[in-house]
C-alpha positions in Angstrom: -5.5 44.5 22.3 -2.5 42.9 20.6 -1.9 43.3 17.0 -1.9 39.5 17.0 -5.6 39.6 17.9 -6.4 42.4 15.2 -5.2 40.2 12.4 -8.1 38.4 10.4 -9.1 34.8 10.8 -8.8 33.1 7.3 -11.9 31.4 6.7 -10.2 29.5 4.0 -11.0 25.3 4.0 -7.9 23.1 5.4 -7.0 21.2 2.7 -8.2 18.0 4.3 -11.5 19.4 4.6 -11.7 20.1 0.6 -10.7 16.3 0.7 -13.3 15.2 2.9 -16.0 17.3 0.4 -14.3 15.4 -2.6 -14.8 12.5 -1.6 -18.4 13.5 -0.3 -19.6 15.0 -3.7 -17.8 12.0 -5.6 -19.6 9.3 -3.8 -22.9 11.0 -3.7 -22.6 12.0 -7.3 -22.1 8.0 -7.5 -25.1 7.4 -6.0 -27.0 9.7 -8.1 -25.0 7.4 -11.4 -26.1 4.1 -9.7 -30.0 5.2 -9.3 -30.0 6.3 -13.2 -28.1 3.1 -14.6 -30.8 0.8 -12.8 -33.4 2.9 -14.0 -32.4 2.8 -17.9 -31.8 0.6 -20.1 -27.9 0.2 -21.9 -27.1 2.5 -24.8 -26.7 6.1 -25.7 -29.4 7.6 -23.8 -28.5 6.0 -20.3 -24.9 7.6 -21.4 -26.0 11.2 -22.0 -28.6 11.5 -19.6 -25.7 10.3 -17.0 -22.8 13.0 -18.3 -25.7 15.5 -18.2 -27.3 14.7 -14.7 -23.9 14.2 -12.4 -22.5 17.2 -14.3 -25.6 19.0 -12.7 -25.9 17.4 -9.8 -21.9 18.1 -9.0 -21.7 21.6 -9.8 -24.7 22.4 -8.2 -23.5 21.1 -5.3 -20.1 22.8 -5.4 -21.6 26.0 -5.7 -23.2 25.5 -2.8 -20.6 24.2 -0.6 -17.7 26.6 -2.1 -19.2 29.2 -3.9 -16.4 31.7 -4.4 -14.1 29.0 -6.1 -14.4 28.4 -9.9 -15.5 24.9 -11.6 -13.5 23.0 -14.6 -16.5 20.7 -15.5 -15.5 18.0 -19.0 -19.5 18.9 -19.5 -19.6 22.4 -19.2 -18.2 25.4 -20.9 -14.5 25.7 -22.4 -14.1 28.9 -22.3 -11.3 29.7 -19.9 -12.3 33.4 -18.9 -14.4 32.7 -15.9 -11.8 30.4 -14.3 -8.4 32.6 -15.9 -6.3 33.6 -12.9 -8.7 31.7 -10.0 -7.1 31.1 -7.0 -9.1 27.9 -6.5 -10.7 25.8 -9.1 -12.2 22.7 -8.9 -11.6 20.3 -12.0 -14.1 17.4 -11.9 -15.2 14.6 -14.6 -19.0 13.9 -13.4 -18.9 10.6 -15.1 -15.6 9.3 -16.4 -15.8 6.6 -18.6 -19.3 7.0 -20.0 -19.2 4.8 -22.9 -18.5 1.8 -20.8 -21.3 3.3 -18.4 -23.6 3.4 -21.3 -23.5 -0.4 -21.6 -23.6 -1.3 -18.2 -20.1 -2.5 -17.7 -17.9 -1.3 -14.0 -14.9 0.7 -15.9 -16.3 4.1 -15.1 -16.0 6.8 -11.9 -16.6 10.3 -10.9 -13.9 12.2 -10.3 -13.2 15.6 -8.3 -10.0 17.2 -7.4 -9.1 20.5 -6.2 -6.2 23.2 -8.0 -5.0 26.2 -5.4 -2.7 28.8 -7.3 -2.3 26.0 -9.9 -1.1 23.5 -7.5 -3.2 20.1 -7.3 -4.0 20.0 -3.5 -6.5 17.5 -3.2 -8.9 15.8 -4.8 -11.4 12.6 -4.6 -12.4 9.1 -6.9 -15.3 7.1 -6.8 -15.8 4.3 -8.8 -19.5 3.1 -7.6 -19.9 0.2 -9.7 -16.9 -1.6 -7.7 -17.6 0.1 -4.8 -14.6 2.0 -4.4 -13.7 5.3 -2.7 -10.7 7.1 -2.4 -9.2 10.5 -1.4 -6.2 12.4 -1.1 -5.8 12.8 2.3 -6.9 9.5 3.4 -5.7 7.3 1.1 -3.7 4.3 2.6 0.3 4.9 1.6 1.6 2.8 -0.7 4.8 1.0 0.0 7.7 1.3 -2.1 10.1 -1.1 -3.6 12.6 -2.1 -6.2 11.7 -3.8 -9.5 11.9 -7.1 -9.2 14.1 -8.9 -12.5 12.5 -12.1 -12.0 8.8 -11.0 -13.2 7.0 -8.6 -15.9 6.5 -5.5 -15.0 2.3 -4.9 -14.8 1.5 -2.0 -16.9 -2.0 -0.9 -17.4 -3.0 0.9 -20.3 -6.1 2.1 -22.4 -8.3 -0.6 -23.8 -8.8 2.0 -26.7 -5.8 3.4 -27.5 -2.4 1.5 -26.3 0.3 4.0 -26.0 3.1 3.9 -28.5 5.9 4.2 -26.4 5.4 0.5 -25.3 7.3 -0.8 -27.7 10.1 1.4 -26.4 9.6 0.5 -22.9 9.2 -2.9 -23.6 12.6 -3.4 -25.7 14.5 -2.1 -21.9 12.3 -3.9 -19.4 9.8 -7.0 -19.1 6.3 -5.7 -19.7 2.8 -7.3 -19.4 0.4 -5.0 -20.3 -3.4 -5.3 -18.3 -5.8 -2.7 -20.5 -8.4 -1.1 -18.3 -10.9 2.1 -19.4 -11.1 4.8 -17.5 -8.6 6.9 -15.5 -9.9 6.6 -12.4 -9.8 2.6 -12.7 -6.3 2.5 -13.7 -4.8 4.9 -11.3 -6.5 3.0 -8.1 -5.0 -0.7 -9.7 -1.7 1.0 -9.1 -2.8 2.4 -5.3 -4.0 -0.9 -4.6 -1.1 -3.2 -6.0 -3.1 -5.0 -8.6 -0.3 -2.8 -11.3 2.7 -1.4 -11.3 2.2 1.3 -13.3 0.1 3.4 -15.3 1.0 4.6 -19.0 -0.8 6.6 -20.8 -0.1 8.9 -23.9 -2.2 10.0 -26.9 -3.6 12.9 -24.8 -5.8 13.5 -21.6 -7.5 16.2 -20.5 -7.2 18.1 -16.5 -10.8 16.1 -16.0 -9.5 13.0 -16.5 -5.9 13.3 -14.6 -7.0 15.8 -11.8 -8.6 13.5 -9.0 -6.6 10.6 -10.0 -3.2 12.3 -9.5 -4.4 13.5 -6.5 -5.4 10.4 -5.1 -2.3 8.6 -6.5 0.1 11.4 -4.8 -1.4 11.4 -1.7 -0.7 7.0 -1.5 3.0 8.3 -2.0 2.9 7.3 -6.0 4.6 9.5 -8.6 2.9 11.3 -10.8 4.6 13.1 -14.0 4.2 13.3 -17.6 6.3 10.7 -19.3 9.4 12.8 -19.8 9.4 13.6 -15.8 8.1 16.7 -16.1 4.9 17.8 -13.8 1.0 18.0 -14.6 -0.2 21.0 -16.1 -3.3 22.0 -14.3 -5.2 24.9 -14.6 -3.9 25.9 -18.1 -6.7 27.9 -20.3 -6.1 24.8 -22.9 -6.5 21.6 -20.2 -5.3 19.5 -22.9 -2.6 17.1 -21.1 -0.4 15.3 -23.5 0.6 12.0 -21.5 1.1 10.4 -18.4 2.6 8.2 -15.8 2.0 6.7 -12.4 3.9 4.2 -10.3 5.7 3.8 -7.4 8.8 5.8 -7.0 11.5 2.9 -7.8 9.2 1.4 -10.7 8.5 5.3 -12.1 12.7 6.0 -12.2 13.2 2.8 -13.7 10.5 3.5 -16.5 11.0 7.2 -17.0 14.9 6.3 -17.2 14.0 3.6 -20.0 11.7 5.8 -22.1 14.4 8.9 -21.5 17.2 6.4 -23.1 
């Protein structure tokens, strides 16, 4: 027998089939959201009881499908022991945007993304109320080009907390801000063209960023803090100071007018 033929098969997932189960576990976790909003009335309750269902539902479901790998859940514990040193860990945030989910309003998602050896490598987000899906791998590519002189520049930015460097920003380049809630919302208006650009700083955590940067770098975007540098993921403090997503031309044109 060869020695070809004596070396183990890796029974490790392709990345585009941890994609495919983002996106799966995301849309059905969206489902699950859907059936409890039109079962409950607005407020607080419909709020916790939908952080606290989809962050069952989702893990459960992960365990499941890839039971060796360790879970970052936003609902579940902090303590960075059991997932110190994993080789692959799933960060997921099973209801993004759950105050605006509380009242009823569309500005929330599920999100699901995938670290390997600290590298994002995938990663899926729904946002059910607007019937949206997207994932890493299948994402359509988004074109690049310059930035245009003759018009603003579309920035969107947290309803809640505008980020400070705007006035920077602005004082180099034409800005019109469009304030959106949720991460997952803001990063697909830049995938689908409705922004240029994503700004956020005041401080994220993995949850939030994880699925959307993978989405948003599998459409080509660039995704950095908003010095350049990269996303920190799978840190044993997923605090994550700030952030920035945009084309390339429009993300060297920013990042070169906050840098100034």
């Amino acid at each position: 027998m060869s020695a070809a033929r004596d070396e183990p098969t890796s029974t490790e997932p392709t990345i585009a089939e941890d994609a495919a189960l983002a996106r799966e576990l995301a849309d059905a976790t969206g489902a699950l959201l859907l059936g409890l909003r039109d079962d409950t009335g607005p407020g607080r309750d419909r709020e916790y009881r939908g952080d606290a269902e989809a962050h069952r539902f989702l893990v459960d479901a992960l365990r499941r499908h890839r039971p060796e790998d360790a879970v970052l859940s936003e609902e579940g514990t902090q303590d960075p022991a059991p997932r110190r040193g994993a080789h692959r860990l799933w960060i997921v945030d099973p209801l993004d945007g759950s105050s605006g989910y509380g009242r009823g309003g569309d500005e929330w998602g599920v999100h699901v993304a995938l670290v390997v050896d600290g590298a994002l490598v995938a990663g899926a987000v729904a946002l059910p109320a607007r019937g949206e899906l997207a994932d890493s791998d299948t994402v359509a590519p988004v074109a690049d080009s310059p930035v245009d002189d003759r018009r603003d520049l579309l920035v969107t930015i947290s309803r809640s907390r505008p980020p400070v460097e705007l006035r920077r920003l602005a004082a180099v380049l034409p800005v019109r801000t469009v304030p959106l809630s949720a991460a997952g919302v803001k990063t697909l208006a830049v995938v689908d063209g409705s922004v240029d650009a994503y700004l956020h700083s005041g401080g994220q955590y993995e949850w939030d960023n994880a699925a959307p940067a993978a989405v948003a770098r599998g459409a080509g975007l660039r995704v950095t803090r908003l010095d350049g540098r990269p996303l920190p993921f799978g840190a044993d403090d997923p605090y994550s100071p700030d952030l920035l997503i945009a084309r390339p031309a429009v993300h060297e044109a920013i990042i070169e007018a906050l840098l100034r």
